[in-house]
N, C-alpha and C positions, 0 to 999 in steps of 0.2 A: 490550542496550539502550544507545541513547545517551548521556551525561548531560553537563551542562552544557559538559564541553570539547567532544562532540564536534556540541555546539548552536553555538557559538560555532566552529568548525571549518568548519559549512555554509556559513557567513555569507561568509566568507575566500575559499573554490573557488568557480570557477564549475562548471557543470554535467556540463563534459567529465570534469574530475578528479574528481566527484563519483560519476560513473559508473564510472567505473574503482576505485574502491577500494570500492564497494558490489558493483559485482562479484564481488570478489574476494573480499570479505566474504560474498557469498551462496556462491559456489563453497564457499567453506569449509565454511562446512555441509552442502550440497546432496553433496557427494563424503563426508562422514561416514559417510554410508549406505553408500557402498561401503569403508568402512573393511575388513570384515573379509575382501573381495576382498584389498584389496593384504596384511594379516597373512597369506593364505593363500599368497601367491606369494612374500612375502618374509619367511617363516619363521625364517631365520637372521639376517635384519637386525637393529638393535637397533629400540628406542622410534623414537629419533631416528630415523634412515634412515627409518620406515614414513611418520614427517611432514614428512620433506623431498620424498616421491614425492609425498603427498598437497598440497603445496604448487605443486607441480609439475606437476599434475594439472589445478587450478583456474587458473594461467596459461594452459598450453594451451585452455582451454575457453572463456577471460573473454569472449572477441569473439562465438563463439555465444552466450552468455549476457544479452550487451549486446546482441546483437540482437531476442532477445526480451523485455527488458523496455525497450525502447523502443517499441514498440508501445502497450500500455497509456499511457505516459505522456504519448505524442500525442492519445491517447482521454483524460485527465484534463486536458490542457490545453485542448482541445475545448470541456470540458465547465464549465471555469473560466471561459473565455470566453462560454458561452450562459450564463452564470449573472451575469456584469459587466452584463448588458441587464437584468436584475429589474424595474428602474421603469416599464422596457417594458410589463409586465405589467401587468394588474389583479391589486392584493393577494390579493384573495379567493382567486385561479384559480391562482397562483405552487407552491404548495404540491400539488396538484391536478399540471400540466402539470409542475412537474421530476421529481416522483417516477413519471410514466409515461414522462419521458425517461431516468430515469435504468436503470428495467426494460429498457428498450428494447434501450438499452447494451448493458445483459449478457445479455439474448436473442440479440444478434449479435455476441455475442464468446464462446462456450462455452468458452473457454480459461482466459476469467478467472472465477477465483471468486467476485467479489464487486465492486459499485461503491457507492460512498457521497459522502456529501456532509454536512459539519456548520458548522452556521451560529452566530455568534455570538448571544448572544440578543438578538433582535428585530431584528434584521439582515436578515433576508429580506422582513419583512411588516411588521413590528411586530404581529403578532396571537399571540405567546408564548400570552398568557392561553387562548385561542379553544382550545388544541392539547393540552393538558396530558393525557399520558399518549395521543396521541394513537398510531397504528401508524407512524407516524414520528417519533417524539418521546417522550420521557419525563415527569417528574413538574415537569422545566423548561418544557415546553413548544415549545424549541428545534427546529426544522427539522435533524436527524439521520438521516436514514432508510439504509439500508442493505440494498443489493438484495444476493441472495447465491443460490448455488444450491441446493439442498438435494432430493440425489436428480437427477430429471429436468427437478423444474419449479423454478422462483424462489419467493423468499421476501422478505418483507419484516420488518425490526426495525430499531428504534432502537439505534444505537450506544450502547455503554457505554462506561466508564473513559475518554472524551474528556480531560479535565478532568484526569487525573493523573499526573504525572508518571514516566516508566516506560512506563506498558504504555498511554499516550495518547498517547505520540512520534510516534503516526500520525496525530492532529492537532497536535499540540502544537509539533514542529519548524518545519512549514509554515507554522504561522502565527502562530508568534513571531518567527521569521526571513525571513517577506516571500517565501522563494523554494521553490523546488521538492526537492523531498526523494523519493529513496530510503532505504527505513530498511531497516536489517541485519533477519535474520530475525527474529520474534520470535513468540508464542504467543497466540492469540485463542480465545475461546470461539463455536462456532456450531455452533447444535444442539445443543446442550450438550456438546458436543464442544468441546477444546483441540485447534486447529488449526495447523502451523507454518505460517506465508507469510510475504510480504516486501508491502510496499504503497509504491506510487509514489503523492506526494502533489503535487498542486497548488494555493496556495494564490487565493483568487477574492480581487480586489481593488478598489476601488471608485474612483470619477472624480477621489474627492480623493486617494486615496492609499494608504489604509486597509483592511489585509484584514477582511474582514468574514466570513471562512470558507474552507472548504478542502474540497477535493474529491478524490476516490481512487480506485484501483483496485488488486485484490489477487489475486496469483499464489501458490499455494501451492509448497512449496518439493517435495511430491510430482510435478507439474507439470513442473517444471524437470530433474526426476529423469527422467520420462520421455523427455529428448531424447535420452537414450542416449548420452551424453559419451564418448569415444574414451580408451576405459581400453588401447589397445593400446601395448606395450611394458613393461608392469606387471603 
């Protein structure tokens, strides 16, 4: 997880540099799994040698890797953008009309696991109170909702742990720091399942200035496993 240096780190890079060492950062993990491929081929190496290939491994690969999670985060910035219009809206209907945009989403994106959106409170509508414990929302009330796949078909829940430092860095980065975030792997519960993925965040910001919320989308790091990364010469 990140923590405060590497909050204060986002602020600094712009986006290009941002991607390039989130990459690299995901490779790391994402080639773990083939850890005990390279132990099998280089049995005589030491420790070190197995984590200089596997370093090696994840340079080779960063560009395909960049290439897929740029996708997603044209789709989060899309969606930060239909989300800067809310006044557009009639309050009542706001809550209603994003939470079927945001199903929508991940009905035409079957790659990604999951899209979300969490809104500060009373930041979307001002109708917190209206919502409480609502299927998008919690005991806050807050516009949270969190489409995800589960199985074949979508699922709906209110995000957790937003609010805590750690394992909420997938709101928490974006929208303390005003800009766009990818976060290093990290673990989520859905379905009650502990999930690894990685989440492109984009934070929504409003006419004065003022993020008002952030918005997401999430690749599991099984996903990334599947591109079948070119382990040839190892």
């Amino acid at each position: 997880m990140k923590g405060l240096t590497a909050m204060k780190r986002s602020r600094k890079l712009n986006l290009g540099t941002k991607l390039t060492l989130t990459v690299a950062a995901v490779l790391t993990v994402v080639l773990v799994a083939s850890f005990l491929l390279i132990i099998l081929t280089v049995s005589k190496d030491t420790e070190e040698s197995a984590n200089t290939k596997l370093k090696a491994l994840a340079e080779k690969d960063a560009q395909t890797v960049q290439a897929v999670l740029e996708a997603p985060l044209l789709t989060a910035r899309t969606l930060a953008g239909s989300f800067q219009s809310h006044q557009d809206l009639n309050a009542m209907a706001r809550r209603t009309m994003y939470t079927s945009v945001i199903e929508g989403i991940l009905k035409a994106n079957p790659d990604y696991l999951g899209v979300w959106a969490c809104f500060e409170p009373n930041a979307l509508d001002g109708l917190d109170a209206m919502y409480v414990n609502d299927a998008a929302s919690d005991g806050t009330g807050r516009f949270i909702p969190y489409w995800h796949w589960s199985g074949e078909d979508t699922k709906l829940e209110a995000l957790v742990d937003y609010e805590t430092p750690g394992t909420g860095d997938y709101y928490l980065l974006a929208k303390d720091s005003g800009h766009e975030t990818i976060l290093e792997p990290y673990l989520y519960e859905i379905d009650g399942q502990m999930v690894l993925l990685t989440s492109v965040a984009v934070p929504v910001i409003d006419a004065s200035g003022v993020v008002i919320g952030v918005v997401g989308v999430d690749i599991t790091l099984a996903k990334l496993q599947e591109m079948q990364l070119d382990m040839g010469g190892y």
